[in-house]
C-alpha positions as MATLAB code, in Angstrom:
seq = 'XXXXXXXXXXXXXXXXXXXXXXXXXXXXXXXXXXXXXXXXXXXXXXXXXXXXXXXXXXXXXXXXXXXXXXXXXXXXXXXXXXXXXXXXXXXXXXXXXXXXXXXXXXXXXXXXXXXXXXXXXXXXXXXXXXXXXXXXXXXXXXXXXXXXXXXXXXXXXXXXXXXXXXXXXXXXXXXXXXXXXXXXXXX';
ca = [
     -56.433   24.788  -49.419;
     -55.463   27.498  -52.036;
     -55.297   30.023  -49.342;
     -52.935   28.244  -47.691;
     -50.782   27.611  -50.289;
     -51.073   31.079  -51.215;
     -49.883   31.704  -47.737;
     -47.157   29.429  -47.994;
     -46.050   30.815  -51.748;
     -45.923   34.406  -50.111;
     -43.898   34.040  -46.932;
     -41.889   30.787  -47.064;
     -38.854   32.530  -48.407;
     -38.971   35.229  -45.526;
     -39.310   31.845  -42.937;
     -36.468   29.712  -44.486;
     -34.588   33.400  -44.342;
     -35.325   33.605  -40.737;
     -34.139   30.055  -40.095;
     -31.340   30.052  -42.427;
     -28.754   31.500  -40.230;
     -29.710   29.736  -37.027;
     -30.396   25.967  -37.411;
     -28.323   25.177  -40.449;
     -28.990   21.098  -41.455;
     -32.205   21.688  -40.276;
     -33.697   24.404  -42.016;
     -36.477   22.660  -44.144;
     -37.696   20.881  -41.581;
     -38.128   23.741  -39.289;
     -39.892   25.931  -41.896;
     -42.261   23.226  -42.525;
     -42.681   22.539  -38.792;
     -43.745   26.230  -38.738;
     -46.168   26.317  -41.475;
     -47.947   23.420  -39.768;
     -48.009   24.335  -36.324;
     -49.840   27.580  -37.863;
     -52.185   25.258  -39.224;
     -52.480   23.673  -35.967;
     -52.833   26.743  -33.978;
     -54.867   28.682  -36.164;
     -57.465   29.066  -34.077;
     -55.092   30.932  -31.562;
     -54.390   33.973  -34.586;
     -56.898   36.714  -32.765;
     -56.588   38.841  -35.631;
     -55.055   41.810  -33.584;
     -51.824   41.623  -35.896;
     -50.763   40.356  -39.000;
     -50.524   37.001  -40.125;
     -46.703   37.880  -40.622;
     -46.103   38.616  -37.613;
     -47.925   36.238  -35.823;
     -46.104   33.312  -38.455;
     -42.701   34.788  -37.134;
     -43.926   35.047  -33.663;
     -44.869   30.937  -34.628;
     -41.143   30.473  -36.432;
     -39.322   31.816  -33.099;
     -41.199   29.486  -31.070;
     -40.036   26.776  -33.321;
     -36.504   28.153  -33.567;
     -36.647   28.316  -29.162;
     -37.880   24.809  -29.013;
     -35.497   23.366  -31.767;
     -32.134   24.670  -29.498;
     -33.736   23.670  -26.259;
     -34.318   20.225  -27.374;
     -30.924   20.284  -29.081;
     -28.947   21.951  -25.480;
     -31.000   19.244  -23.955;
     -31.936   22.214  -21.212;
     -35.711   23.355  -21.168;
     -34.515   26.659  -19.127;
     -32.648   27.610  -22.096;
     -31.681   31.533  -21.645;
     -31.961   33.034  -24.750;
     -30.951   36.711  -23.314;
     -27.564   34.860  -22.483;
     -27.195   32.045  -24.902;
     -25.893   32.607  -28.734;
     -25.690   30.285  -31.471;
     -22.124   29.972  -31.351;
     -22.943   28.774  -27.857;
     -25.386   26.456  -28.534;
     -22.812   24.471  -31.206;
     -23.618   25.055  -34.858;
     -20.753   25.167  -37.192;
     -19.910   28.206  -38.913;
     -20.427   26.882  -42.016;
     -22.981   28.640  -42.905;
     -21.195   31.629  -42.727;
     -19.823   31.738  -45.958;
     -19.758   35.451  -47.478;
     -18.322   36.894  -50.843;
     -16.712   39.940  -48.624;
     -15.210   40.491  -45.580;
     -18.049   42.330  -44.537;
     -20.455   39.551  -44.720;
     -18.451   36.817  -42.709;
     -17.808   39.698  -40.019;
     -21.449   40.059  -39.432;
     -22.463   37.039  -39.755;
     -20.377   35.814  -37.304;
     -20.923   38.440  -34.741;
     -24.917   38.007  -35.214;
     -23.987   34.361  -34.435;
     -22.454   35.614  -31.590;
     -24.423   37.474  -29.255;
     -27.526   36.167  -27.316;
     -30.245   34.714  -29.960;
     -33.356   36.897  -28.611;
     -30.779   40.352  -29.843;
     -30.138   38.513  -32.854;
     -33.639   37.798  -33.923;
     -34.022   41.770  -32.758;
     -32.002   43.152  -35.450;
     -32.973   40.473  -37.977;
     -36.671   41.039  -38.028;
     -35.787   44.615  -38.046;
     -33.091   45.230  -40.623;
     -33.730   41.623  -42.806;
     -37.521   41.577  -42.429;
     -37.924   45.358  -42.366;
     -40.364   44.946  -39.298;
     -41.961   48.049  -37.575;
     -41.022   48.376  -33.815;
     -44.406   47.588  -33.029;
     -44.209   44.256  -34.831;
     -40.922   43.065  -33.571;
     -42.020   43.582  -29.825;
     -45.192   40.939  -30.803;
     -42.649   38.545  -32.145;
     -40.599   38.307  -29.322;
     -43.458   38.899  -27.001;
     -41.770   41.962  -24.806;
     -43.617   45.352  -24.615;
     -43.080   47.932  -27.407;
     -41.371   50.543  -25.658;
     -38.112   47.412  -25.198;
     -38.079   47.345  -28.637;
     -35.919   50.417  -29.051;
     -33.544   49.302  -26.130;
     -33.480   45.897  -27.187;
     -32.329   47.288  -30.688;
     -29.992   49.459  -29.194;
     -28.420   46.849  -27.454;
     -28.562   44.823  -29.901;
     -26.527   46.764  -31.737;
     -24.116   47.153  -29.041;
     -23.517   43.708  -28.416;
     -22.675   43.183  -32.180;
     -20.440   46.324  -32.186;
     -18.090   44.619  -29.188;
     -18.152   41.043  -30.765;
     -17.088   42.683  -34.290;
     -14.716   44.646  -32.458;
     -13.443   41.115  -30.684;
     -13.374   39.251  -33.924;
     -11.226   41.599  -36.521;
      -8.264   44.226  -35.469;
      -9.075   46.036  -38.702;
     -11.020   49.313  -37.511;
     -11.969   49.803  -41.139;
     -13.548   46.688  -41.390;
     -15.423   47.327  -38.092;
     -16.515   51.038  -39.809;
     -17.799   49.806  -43.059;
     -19.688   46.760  -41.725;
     -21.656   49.057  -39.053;
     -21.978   51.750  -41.253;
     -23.536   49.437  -44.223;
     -25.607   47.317  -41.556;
     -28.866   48.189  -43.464;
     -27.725   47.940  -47.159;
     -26.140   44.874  -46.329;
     -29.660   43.558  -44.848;
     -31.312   44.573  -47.805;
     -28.895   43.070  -50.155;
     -28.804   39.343  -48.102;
     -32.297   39.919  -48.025;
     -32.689   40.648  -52.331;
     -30.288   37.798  -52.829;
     -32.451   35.131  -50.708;
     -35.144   36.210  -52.885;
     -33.605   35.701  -56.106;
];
């Protein structure tokens, strides 16, 4: 029992994180449905990774199930599909600089699996090798799925301001502004 809260106590702020930016009213509940389906599935952790990654790997099966039971479609394409698609308000995209709201809603933008790409990468500071197990492709896609990734959040930012500056700062700052949405979650 004090394991698992220990557990709990140590990653629950990376989880809610995670979920934070994709299932908005819901965010709680899907944390806590991601603790306990660890629980449930323990016996499934081989050992061959961390427990962190194999909690994310957990939290995007959650986060996959939650939309498809939300788009009511079990085939749910999460290469093609992005949040903005799937229907949450943006009001979770709320950021003290122009910066913040640009990304945020250009993550919320492209397809969820290159979202939760650069997320686990630049938020969760995830190795290459780690990311691949949470989104179950082979390691050497991880690169190309970053790099396109990247891409894809390049043209939406490009789509969604006419200020070239804007578009500059925000890709040049992508991984202080991770680390700084990251610090403030965490304080």
């Amino acid at each position: 029992m004090e394991a698992g809260n220990q557990l709990f106590q140590r990653h629950s702020e990376s989880i809610y994180r995670f979920f934070a930016n994709k299932a908005e009213r819901d965010v709680a509940d899907l944390v806590q449905r991601t603790f306990l389906a660890c629980v449930e599935s323990k016996d499934n952790f081989r050992k061959q990774s961390s427990f962190r990654t194999y909690l994310f790997t957990v939290a995007r099966n959650e986060l996959y199930g939650y939309w498809r039971k939300r788009s009511k479609k079990e085939d749910l394409d999460v290469g093609a599909s992005s949040l903005r698609d799937l229907g949450p308000s943006p009001s979770t995209l709320v950021g003290a600089k122009n910066e913040d709201r640009l990304l945020l809603e250009a993550l919320r933008a492209i397809p969820l699996d290159l979202q939760l790409a650069i997320e686990l990468h630049y938020w969760e500071g995830f190795k290459s090798r780690e990311v691949a197990e949470v989104l179950d492709i082979p390691h050497g896609t991880v690169r190309s799925r970053l790099r396109r990734a990247k891409d894809a959040l390049r043209a939406k930012m490009e789509e969604l301001t006419s200020s070239g500056e804007l578009l500059k700062s925000t890709l040049d700052n992508l991984e202080r502004w991770a680390v700084g949405t990251r610090q403030t979650a965490e304080a």
